[in-house]
C-alpha positions in Angstrom: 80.3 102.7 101.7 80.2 101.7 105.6 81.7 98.7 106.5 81.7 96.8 109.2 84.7 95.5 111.2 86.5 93.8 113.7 89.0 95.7 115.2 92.0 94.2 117.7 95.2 95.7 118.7 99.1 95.0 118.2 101.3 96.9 119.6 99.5 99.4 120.4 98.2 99.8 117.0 94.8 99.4 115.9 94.0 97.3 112.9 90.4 96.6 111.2 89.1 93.5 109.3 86.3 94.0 107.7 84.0 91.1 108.5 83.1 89.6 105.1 86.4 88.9 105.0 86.2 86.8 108.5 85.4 82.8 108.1 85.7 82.3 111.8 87.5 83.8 115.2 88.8 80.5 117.1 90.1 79.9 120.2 94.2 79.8 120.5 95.3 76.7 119.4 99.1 75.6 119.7 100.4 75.7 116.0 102.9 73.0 114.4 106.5 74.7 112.9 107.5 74.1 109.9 110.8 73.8 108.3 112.1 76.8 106.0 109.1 79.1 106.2 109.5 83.1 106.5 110.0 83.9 110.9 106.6 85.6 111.0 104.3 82.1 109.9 104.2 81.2 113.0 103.2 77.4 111.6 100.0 75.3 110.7 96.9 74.2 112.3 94.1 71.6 111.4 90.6 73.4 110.5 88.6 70.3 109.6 90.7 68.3 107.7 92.5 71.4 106.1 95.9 72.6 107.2 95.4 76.6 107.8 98.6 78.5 107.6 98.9 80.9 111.0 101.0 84.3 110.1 101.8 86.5 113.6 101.3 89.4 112.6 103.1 91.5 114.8 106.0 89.5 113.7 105.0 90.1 109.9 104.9 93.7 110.6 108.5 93.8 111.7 107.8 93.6 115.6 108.5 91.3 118.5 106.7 88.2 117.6 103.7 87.0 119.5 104.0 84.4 122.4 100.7 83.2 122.1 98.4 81.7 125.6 95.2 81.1 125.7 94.3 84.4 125.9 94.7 84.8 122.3 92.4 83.7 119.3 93.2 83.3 115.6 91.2 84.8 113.4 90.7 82.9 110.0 90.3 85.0 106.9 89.5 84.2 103.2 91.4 87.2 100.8 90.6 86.5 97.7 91.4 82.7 97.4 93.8 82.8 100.1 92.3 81.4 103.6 95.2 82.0 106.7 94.7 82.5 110.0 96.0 85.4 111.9 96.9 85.5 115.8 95.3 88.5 117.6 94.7 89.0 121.5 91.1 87.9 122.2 90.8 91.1 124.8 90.7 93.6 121.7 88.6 91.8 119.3 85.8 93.9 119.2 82.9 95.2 116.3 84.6 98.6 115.7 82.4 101.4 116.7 82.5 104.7 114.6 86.2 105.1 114.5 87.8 106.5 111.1 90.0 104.0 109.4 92.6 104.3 106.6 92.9 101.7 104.0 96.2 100.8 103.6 97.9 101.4 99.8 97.6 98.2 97.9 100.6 99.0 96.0 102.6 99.6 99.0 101.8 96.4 100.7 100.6 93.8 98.0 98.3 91.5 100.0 97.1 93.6 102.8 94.5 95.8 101.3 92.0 93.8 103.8 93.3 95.0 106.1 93.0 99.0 107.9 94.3 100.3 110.3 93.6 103.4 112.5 95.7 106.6 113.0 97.9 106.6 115.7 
């Protein structure tokens, strides 16, 4: 089955989202902390009246954490019942192009089987 995506890089790593999986791509907007919440949520924003958690991925990956700038867009996804937003530089979003990707074992990362990422 071919499936489309949109692909964007962190850290020099290339990660996938397939589309259907993609409510929106939004500009960068500044995100309010919250108290007691793992370091990689990097804190809430207002999506029409709904408060959208925002997870850095970078940082949930174990990397340096993003310091967002306008030159960075969150990408708002629906898994399942779960809707979260997800900051990614807006220079790499791009519909992939015929690029192999490897879905990533559900088992091994509960959560993140929307998500692929290529090869390094």
């Amino acid at each position: 089955m071919i499936r489309e995506l949109i692909t964007f890089e962190v850290e020099g790593q290339v990660f996938g989202l397939d589309i259907m999986a993609i409510r929106e791509i939004r500009a960068w907007t500044p995100t309010t902390r919250l108290p007691r919440v793992p370091h990689y949520v990097a804190g809430v924003v207002n999506l029409r009246g709904t408060v959208l958690p925002v997870v850095d991925l970078a940082a949930r990956l174990g990397w340096r954490a993003t310091e967002p700038t306008p030159r960075h867009a969150i990408i708002v996804t629906q898994l399942g019942s779960q809707i979260g937003g997800w900051i990614v530089p807006t220079r790499v979003i791009s519909p992939s192009a015929r690029r192999t990707f490897h879905a990533r074992s559900a088992a091994a990362a509960p959560g993140w089987s929307g998500f692929l990422a290529s090869p390094r």
